[in-house]
C-alpha positions in Angstrom: -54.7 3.1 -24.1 -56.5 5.5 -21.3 -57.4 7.9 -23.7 -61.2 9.1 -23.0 -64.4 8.2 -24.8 -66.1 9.8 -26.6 -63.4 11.8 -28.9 -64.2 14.0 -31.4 -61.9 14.3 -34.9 -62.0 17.2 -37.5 -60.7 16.6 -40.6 -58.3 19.3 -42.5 -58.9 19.2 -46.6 -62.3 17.4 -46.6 -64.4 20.3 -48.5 -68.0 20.0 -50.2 -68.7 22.4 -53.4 -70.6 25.3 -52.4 -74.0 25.3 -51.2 -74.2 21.2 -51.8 -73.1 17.6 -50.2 -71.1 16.8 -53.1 -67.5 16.3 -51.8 -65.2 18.6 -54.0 -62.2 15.9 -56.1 -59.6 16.9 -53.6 -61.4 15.4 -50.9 -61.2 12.0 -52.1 -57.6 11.4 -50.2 -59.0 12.5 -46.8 -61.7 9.9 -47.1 -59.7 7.5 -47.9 -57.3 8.2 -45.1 -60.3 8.0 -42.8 -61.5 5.1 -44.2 -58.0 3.3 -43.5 -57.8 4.6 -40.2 -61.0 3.1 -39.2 -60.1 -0.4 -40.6 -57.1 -0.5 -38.4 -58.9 -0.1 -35.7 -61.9 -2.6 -36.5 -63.4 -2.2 -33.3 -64.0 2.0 -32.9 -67.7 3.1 -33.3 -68.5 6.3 -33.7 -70.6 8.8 -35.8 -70.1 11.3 -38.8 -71.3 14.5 -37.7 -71.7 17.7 -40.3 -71.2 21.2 -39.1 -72.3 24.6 -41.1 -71.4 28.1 -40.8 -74.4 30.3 -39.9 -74.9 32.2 -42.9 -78.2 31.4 -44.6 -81.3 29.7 -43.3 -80.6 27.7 -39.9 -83.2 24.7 -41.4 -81.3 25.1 -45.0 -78.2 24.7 -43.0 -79.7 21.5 -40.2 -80.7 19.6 -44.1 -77.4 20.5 -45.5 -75.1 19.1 -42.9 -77.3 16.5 -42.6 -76.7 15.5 -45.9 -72.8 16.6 -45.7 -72.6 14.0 -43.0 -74.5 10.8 -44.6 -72.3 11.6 -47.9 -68.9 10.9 -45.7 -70.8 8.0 -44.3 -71.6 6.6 -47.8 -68.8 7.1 -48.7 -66.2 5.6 -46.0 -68.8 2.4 -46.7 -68.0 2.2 -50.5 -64.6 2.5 -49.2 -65.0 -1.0 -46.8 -65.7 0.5 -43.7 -69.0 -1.5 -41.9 -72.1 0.8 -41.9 -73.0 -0.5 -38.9 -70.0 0.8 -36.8 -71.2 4.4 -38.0 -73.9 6.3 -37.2 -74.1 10.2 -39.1 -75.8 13.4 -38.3 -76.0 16.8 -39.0 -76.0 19.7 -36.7 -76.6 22.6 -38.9 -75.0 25.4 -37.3 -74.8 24.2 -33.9 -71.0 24.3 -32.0 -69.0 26.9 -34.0 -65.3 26.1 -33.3 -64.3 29.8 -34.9 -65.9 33.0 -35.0 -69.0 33.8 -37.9 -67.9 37.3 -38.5 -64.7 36.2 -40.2 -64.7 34.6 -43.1 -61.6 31.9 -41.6 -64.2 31.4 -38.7 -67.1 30.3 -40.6 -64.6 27.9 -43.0 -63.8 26.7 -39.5 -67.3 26.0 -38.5 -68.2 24.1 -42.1 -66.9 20.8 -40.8 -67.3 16.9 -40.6 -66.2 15.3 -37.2 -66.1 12.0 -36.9 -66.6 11.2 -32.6 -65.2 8.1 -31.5 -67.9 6.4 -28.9 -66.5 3.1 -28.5 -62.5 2.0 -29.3 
């Protein structure tokens, strides 16, 4: 494959309860499909990184995707992925993908990427 490195995933239906880095119940699929995906491809390193909208405080919001980010990473290890082929970080409120003012824009921006460095 010629595809380019790195490349950055977001995941649809992976949602944290409000205000926290606890993954909400109907989350546990999309992990577990990420999780899979990795093992196929036993050689891809890459990082977790966590994404918040902008309301609040911006060093709340740095902490809380922060935290967002190294729950997924926990996670995806529980789940038999190798810790050390992930790295995780958070961003806080850095890189909005859709616009603050609307509420679909800020869901938008309340994301975990996972960024592919090495296949």
């Amino acid at each position: 494959r010629t595809d380019p490195v790195p490349m950055s995933f977001v995941f649809d239906n992976l949602y944290f309860n409000t205000g926290s880095a606890s993954l909400t119940a109907e989350s546990r699929a999309t992990v577990e499909a990420i999780s899979q995906i990795l093992k196929a491809f036993p050689n891809a390193i890459g990082t977790i990184d966590g994404y918040t909208d902008n309301q609040g405080r911006a060093a709340s919001n740095l902490t809380l995707s922060k935290n967002r980010a190294k729950t997924v990473f926990d996670n995806l290890v529980s789940l038999g992925v190798a810790a050390p082929r992930l790295g995780h970080d958070g961003f806080g409120d850095a890189k909005p993908i859709g616009d603050n003012a609307t509420a679909d824009g800020r869901a938008k921006n309340r994301r975990i990427e996972l960024t592919v460095t090495k296949r």
